[in-house]
N, C-alpha and C positions, 0 to 999 in steps of 0.2 A: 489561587495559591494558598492553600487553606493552610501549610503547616511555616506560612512563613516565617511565623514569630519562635519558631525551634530552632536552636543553635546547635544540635547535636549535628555533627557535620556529617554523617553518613542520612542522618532524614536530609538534609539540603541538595547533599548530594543526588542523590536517588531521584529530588523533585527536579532538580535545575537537567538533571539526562532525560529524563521524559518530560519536559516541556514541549517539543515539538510534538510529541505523539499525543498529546492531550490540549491541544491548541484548539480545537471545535469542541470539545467538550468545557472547554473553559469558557468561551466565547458564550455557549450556549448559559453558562451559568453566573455571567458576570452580570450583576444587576443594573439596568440603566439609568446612569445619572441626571436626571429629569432638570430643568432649566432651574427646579425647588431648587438645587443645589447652590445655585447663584443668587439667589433671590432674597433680597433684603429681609424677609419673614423667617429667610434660615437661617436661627442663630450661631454663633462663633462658640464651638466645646469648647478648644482649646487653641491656646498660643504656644508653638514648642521652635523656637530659638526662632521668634520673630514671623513663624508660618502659621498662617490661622487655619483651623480644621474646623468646619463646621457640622454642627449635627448629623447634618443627613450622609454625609460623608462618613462618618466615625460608624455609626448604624450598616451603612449600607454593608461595608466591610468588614460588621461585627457579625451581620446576617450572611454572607459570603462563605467565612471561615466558620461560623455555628453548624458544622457539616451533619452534629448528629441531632438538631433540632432539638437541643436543651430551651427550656424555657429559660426567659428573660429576667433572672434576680438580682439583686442588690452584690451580692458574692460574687458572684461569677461575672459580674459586669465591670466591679471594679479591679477585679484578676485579668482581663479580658484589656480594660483602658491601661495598665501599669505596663505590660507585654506591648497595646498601643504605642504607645510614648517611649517605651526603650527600642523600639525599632526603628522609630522617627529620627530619634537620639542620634542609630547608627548612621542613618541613612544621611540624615545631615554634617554628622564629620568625614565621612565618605567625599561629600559633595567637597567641603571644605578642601579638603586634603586634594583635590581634581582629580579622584581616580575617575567620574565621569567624562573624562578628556580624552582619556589613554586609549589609542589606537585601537587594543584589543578586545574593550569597553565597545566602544561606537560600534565595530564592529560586528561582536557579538549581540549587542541590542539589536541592528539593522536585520540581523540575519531573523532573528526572534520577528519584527517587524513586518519584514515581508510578509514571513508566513502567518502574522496575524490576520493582515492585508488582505489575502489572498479570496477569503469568503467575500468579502465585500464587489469583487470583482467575477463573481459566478450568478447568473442569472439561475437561485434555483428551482423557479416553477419551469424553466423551460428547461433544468436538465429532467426535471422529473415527469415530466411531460414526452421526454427523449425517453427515459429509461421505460417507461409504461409504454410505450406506442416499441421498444426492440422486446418485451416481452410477450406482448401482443400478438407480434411478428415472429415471435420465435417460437410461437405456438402453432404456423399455421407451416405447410411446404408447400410452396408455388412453382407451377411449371411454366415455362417460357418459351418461343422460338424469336429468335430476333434476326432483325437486318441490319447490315451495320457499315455505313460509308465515312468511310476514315477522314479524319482530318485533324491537324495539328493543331493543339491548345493556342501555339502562338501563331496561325496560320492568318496571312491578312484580311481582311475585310472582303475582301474578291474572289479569294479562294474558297471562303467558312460559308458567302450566300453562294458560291458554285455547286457545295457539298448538300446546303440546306434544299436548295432547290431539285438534286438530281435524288434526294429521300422522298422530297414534296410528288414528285413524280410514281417514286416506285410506289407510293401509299397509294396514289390515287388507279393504281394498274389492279393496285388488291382491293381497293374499294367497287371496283368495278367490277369483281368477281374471281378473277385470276387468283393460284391456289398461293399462299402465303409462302409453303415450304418449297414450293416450286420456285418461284420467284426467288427464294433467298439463296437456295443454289445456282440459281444462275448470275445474281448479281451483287450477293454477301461479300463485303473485304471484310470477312471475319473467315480463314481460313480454313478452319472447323467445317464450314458448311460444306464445301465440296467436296467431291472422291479424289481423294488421293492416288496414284501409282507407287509402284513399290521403286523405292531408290538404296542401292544396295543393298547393306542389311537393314534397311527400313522396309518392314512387306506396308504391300497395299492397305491402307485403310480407307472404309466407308463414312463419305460427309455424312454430317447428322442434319444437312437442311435446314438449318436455321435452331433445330430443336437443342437448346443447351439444357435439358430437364431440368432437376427439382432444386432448389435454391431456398435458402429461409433469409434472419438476419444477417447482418455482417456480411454478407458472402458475396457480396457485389456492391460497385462501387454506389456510393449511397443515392444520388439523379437518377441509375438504372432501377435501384430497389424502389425508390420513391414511386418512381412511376408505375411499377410494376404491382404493387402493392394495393395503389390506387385505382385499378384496373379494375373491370366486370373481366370473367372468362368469356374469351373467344372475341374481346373485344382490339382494336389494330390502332396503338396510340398514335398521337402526332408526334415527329422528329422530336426525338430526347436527345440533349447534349449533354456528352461526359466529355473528360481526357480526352478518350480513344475518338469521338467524332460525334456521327449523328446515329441514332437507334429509332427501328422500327418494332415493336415490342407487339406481340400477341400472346397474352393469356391463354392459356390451355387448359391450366388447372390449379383449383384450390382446394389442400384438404388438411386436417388435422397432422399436425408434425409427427412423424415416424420417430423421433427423440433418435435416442444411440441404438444400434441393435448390434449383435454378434449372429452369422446366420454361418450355416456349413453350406454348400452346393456340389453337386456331381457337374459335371462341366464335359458337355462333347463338342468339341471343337470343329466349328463348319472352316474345311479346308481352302486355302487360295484358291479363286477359278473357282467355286464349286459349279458342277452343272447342275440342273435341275435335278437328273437321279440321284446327284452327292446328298443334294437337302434331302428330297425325300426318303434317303436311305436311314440320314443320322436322324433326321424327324422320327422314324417307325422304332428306331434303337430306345432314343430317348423314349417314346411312348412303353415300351415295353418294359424298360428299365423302371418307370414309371408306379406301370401296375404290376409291376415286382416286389416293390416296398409297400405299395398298397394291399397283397395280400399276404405280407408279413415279412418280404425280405427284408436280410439285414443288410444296415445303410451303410455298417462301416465295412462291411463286405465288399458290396457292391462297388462304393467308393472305390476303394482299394483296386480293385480289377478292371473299372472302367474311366475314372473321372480323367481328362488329357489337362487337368490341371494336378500336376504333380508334387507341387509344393504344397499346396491345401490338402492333396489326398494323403499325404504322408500323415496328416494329423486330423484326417478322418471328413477333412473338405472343411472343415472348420477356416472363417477368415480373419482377418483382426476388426474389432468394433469400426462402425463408420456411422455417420448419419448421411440423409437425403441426398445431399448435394457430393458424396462420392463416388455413386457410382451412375451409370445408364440408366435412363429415367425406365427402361423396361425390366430393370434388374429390382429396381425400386418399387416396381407397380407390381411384382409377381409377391415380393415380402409383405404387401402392405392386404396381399390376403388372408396372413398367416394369425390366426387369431390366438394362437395356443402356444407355449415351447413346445420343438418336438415337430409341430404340425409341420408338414409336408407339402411345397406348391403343384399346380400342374407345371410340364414341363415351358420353361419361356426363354422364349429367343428373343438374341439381342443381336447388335450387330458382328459377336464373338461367336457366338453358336447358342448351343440349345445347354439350359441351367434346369434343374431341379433344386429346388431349393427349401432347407429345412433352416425352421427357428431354434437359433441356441439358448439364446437370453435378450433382454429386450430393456431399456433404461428409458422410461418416458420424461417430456421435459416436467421440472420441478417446481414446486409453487414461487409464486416470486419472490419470497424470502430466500429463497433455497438457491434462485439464479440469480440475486440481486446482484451477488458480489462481481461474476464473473461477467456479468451485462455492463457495467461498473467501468469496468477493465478494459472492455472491448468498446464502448460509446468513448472512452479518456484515448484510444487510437484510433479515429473513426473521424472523419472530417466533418459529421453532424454535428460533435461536440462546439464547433466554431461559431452554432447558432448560439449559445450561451454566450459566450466573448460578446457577438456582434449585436445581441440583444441590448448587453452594456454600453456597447460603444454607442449606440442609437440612443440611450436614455442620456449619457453625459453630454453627448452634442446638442439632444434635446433642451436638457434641461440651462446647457451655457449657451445656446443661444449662436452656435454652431454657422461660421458664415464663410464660403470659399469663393478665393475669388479666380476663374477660372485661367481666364488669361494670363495670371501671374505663373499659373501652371506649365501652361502650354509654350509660355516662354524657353521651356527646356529641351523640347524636342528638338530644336534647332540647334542646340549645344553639345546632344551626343553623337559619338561617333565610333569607329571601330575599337578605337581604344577601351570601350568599355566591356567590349568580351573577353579582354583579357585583362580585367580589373584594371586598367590602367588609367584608368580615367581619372582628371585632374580637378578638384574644386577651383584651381584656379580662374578655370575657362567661363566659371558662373561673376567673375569679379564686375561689379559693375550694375549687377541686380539685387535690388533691394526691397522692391515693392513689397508690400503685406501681398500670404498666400494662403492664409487662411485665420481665424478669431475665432477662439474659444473663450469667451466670459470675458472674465479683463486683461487677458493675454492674448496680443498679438505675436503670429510665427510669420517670418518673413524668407524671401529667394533663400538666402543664404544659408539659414537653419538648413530648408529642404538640401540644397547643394552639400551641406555637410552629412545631409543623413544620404544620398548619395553615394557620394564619394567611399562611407563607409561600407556600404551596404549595396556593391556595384555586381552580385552574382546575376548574372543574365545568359541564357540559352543563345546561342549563335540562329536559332528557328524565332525569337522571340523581337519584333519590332522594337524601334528607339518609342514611340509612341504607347506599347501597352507595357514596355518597363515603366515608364516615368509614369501613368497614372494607375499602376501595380507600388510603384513606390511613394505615392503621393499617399495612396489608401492603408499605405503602411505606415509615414510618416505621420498620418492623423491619429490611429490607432494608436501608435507610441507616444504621442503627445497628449493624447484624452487621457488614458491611463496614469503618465504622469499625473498633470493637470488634478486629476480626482484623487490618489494618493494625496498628494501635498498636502489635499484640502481633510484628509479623513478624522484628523484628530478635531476641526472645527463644523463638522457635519456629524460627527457619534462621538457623542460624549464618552460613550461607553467603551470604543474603541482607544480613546486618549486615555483612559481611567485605565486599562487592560496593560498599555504599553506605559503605564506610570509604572504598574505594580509589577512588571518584566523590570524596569529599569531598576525599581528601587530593590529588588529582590538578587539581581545581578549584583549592584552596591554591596547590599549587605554581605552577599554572600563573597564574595571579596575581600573585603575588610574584616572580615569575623575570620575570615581565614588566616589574614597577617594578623589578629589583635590575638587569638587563640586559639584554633587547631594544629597551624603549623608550630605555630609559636611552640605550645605545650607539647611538641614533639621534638620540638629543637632545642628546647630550652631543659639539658638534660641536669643541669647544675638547680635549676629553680625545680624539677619535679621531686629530686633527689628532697630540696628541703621539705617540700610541701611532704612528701612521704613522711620523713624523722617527725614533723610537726602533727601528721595526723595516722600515722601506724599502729597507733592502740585501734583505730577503727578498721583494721583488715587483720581480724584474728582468724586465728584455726580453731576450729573446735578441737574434742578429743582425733585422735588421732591411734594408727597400733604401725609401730615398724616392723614391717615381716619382708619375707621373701614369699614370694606366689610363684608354684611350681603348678603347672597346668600340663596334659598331655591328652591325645586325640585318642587315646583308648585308657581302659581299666586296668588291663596289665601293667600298660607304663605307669602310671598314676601309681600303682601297688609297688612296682620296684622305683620309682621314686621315691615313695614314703620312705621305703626299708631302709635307703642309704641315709634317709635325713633320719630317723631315729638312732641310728649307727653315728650320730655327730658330723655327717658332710655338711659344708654349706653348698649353694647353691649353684652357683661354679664349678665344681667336683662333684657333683650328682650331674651336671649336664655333660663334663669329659667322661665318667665312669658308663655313662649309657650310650655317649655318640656312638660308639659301634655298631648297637643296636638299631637296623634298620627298618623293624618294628615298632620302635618308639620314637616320638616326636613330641622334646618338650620346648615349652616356654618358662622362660625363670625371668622374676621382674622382682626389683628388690627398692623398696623406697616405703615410705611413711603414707599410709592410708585413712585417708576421711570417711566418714559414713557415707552411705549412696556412691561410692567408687567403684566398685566391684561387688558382683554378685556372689563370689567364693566369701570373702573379706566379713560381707553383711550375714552371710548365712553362720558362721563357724564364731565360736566363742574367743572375747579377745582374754587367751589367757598363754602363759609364756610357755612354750613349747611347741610339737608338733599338732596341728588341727587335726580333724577328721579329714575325710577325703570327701565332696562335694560334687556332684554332676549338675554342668552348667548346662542356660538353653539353649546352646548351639551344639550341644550334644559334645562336650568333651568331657574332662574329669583335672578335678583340682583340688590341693590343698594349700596349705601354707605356714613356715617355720615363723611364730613370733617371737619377734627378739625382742622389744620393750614394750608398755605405752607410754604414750607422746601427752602432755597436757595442752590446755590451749596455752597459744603462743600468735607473735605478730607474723603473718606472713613477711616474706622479703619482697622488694619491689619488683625480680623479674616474677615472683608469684603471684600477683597483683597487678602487670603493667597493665594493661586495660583497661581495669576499672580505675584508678589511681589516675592514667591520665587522663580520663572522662570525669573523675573530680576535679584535676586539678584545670581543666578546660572550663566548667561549671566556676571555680575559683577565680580563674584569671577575667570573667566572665563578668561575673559582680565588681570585681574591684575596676573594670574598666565600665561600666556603669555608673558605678558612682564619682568616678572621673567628668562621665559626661553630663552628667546632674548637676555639677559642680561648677563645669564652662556653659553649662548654655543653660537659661531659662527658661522653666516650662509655668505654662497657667492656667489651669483649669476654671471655666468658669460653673460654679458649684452650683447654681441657679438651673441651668440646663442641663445641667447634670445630673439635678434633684428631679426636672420633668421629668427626664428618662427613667429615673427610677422609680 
């Protein structure tokens, strides 16, 4: 908090609203207070109302706030300790006075707190280890076909090894030679695979056999991409479990990411039913239409006449941007020829019909600076993220020495019942159990805790066993409890972290109290600025000064028949009624006592008593101006000065309650350590 020792309340202002957005940058610049701190060799600077500040402490925070690397002098050190000690000052009758009490204090600290907290609770070689391994992956498009025997997350023990074993099965029919896509059409519960019928206005669609094409990061749930990724091509993994069940995964292909592309296509649409002459009639079309553009036909011609996609031909078969994983992996393999804008594929059939396909524009992935932010974004909603959490959670239990005692768990199973799918379930029914159910370091959690975390926390799936709630909520219960547990402990484990939330605390204080001792005060207190003005209004003069009237008009005409009326004796009022008719001319009339540097007519034109010349300003208008006296210096008035006036008079009320606190509380510099440091 480098400008803490500034009272001008718009700098405090400004720093106390960006505190949260600058909480890792502060963190990364808070210097760590080393056990020297404690340590009998480190002498006592000062005593300021009975609190001892030692050396390394005074230093540490003078090198903190020293943001622009000024060397270390005698001047600036004791300018530097005076600003020390009157913030101390604040801070301490703050404490006095118990505004560290007030509801909105604690609360606002906490709030600062958390987010202090919050680094200390991110495993970050393992996010960064995430974020490099999704850019990695976001470099590459991977092709897939899978098989997929469904089974429910919370499906029992009998049903999940039913699922596992009839996968165990189909792998071994493909290991034995049987063709992968074959097989996934005939016995895929992923629906995708098979051919559909057409059901009213639903027409027929063609299964894709297992083949769900090209995929990168993100795009899949993160056990399918894991495995997938891990893969050789053409290689047939063992049973992956996601959500959706079991997976049989086969690689088909890896290649450099196709990034974003914009591509136009000509599109002939192979009809319902086609029969063999249907293809090969639109096959000989498409091939012609082909070597049409090939020997120079025009595309948006051709387009236009023939493409049976009608919404893209309208704007020349142009589509909207997409990457890999939106369209049919043969739609994808025909673009990933295209080496050129412009360039032109041969014609490729998909399961819609026969595409010709031209590149529009092409956006490759960006260096890792460039996608850090948005990989950032996507791993922070990404259930990988939870390897950082659980990374923590394993070192806290590690390092406290982490002991469950099982049975005390399993005690619960017996205690739920239907009541709890519809949150109904009672803590009461746990009365009677007590046993320890789990010890972390020198905190034991016992039945009861868990029953209370329970009770609160009783969402459960009506598919989801009494048996994998409670050790889903056990493993939740531990996880809420390490986290606490380690919070509590942060300020006695980083120094540095306690010293962070001193200087949030004492900064919150001051900024508090400096608010009721002087800024509002000095705003409210309109009887004590008034005097402070009388007492020092020789110090807000005007310089010279010329009273005129400024006639200004957006053309030279007007300007010419403004002057003529003002040399004819009008004032300024009656040169703007004598011309309003004129719809031609558009004046400005401004009449008041002018300073040097106010006006660009005012500084150009001689102050002498009568009509000016006529002026062309830089916004391209034209002006002169009637002077009617000059003005000598004089004191401004206080609404001409509020600003500055009560920015002294805050400055004033500022000292005198300083040397209030100089006054009530004791300071003591020890001049010995003092003299080291200098």
């Amino acid at each position: 908090m480098t400008q803490i020792f500034s009272l001008k309340k718009n700098h405090f202002s400004i720093l106390k609203a960006r505190l949260l957005l600058t909480i890792t940058a502060l963190i990364l610049l808070t210097p760590v207070f080393t056990a020297k701190a404690q340590n009998e060799t480190d002498p006592v600077l000062l005593n300021i109302a009975g609190e001892n500040i030692s050396k390394t402490e005074f230093l540490s925070v003078y090198q903190k706030n020293n943001v622009n690397g000024e060397v270390l002098d005698k001047k600036s050190l004791e300018e530097y300790l005076d600003l020390f000690i009157n913030f101390k000052l604040k801070v301490r009758e703050a404490t006095d006075m118990g505004l560290d009490t007030a509801a909105s204090f604690v609360n606002e600290l906490k709030g600062y707190r958390d987010q202090l907290a919050k680094p200390y609770f991110v495993d970050e070689e393992v996010n960064k280890e995430l974020l490099q391994q999704a850019y990695d992956r976001k470099n590459i498009d991977i092709r897939v076909s899978h098989i997929l025997i469904r089974v429910e997350k919370f499906s029992t023990p009998a049903d999940t090894l039913a699922a596992l074993k009839k996968t165990q099965e189909i792998r071994a029919r493909i290991m034995k030679g049987e063709n992968f896509n074959d097989v996934a059409a005939e016995v895929s519960e992923d629906p995708s695979a098979r051919d559909m019928p057409s059901r009213g206005f639903q027409p027929a669609r063609k299964g894709n056999r297992g083949d769900i094409g090209y995929f990168s990061v993100f795009d899949m749930v993160y056990p399918f991409e894991e495995a997938a990724f891990n893969q050789e091509v053409g290689e047939v993994s063992q049973p992956i479990r996601t959500d959706f069940g079991y997976h049989l995964i086969l690689v088909t292909s890896k290649r450099p990411a196709l990034g974003k592309v914009q591509v136009a296509h000509l599109f002939l649409q192979m009809p319902a039913n086609s029969t063999k002459e249907d293809s090969a009639r639109i096959e000989m079309k498409t091939d012609s239409l082909y070597q049409a553009l090939v020997n120079g036909a025009d595309w948006d011609d051709l387009v236009s006449k023939f493409s049976d996609d009608k919404s893209s031909a309208m704007n020349k078969g142009v589509l909207p941007w997409f990457g890999s994983n939106r369209m049919v992996p043969e739609f994808i393999d025909g673009i990933a020829e295209l080496k050129n804008i412009n360039d032109i594929s041969k014609p490729v059939l998909t399961s819609y019909g026969w595409h010709i396909i031209k590149l529009v524009d092409r956006k490759p992935i960006g260096t890792f600076d460039e996608e850090k932010a948005d990989l950032k974004q996507s791993l922070a909603k990404d259930t990988r993220s939870n390897k950082s959490k659980e990374s923590i959670i394993i070192r806290i239990k590690k390092e406290n020495n982490f002991v469950e005692y099982p049975k005390a768990k399993q005690a619960f199973y017996s205690l739920m019942d239907s009541s709890i799918y519809n949150r109904k379930w009672e803590q009461s029914k746990a009365d009677g159990l007590s046993d320890k159910i789990f010890k972390l370091g020198d905190e034991k959690y016992d039945q009861q805790q868990f029953a209370e975390f329970i009770f609160k926390h009783q969402t459960i799936s009506t598919k989801e066993t009494y048996e994998a709630f409670i050790d889903e909520s056990f493993n939740k219960f531990v996880e809420e409890k390490a986290i606490a547990y380690e919070d509590a402990r942060l300020e006695q484990k980083h120094p540095e972290f306690k010293s962070l939330v001193n200087e949030y605390r004492d900064g919150i204080l001051l900024f508090e109290l400096t608010d009721q001792k002087v800024w509002s005060k000095a705003i409210k207190d309109t009887t004590g600025l008034k005097e402070f003005y009388e007492l020092h209004k020789a110090e807000y003069m005007w310089g010279d000064r010329v009273n005129a009237t400024l006639i200004t008009s957006t053309t030279q005409d007007g300007a010419d028949k403004a002057m003529k009326l003002a040399k004819a004796g009008k004032d300024g009022d009656q040169i703007r009624e004598e011309l309003a008719a004129d719809t031609l001319v558009q004046l400005t009339v401004v009449s008041k006592k002018f300073p040097k540097n106010d006006n660009d007519i005012i500084d150009e034109i001689s102050w002498k008593k009568g009509v000016s010349k006529i002026v062309p300003t830089k916004d391209g208008k034209f002006g002169f101006a009637i002077i009617h006296e000059l003005v000598g210096p004089e004191p401004k008035t206080l609404s001409d000065a509020r600003g500055l006036i009560t920015a002294d008079y805050q400055n004033f009320l500022e000292q005198g309650w300083i040397k209030e606190l100089k006054a009530n509380y004791t300071v003591t510099v020890n001049q010995d350590v003092l003299s080291q440091i200098k």
